[in-house]
Steps between C-alpha positions, in 0.01 A plus 500: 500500500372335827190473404634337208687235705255460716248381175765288432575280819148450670344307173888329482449437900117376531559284192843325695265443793246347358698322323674381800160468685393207200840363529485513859104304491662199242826414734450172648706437857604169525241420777245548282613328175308187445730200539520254220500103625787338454549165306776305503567163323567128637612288224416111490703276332831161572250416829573896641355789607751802396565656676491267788443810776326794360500845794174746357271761670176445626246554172729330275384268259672188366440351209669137505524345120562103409839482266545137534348244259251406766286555733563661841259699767591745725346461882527711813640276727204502782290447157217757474712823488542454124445167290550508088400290283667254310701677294616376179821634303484894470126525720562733807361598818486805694446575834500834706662555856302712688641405828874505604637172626731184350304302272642135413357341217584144275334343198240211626601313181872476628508582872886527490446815306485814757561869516434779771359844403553769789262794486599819734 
């Protein structure tokens, strides 16, 4: 009867461990889990940036899009950080902060237009 048993369990325990041993090999820790860039969205549009402050970590990418019926840019404020294009209704730009700081920004068209994105 113990022999019996004993044909039983080791097959039953060297299939759980190497079972758990595979398992084990495909668990990812959180460390070393690839981490997906953010986006986030600044909408355009009534002379505004919305939202007016946007807080993001560094590697984020924004992607700014024109919702008014005309034209605005969107300029870094010491003006070589990031620079778009004119952008006409529904054109975007996008731009990725790789370095943490406070970034003000306007549209040259209409200088009175400014926002501040602050990367940490």
């Amino acid at each position: 009867m113990t022999k019996k048993i004993i044909q039983w369990i080791v097959p039953l325990f060297l299939a759980g461990v190497s079972i758990s041993n595979v398992a084990a090999r495909n668990v990812t820790s959180p460390a070393e889990t690839p981490a997906h860039p953010a986006t986030q969205e600044v909408k355009i549009d009534n002379f505004s940036f919305a939202p007016q402050t946007i807080t993001i970590p560094v590697g984020t990418t924004i992607h700014w899009t024109n919702r008014d019926d005309i034209p605005h840019t969107v300029v870094s404020e010491d003006k070589t950080t990031f620079k778009s294009k004119v952008l006409d209704t529904d054109q975007d730009f996008a731009f990725t902060f790789s370095q943490p700081g406070t970034f003000n920004y306007f549209c040259s068209v209409h200088p009175k237009m400014t926002a501040t994105v602050v990367v940490k």
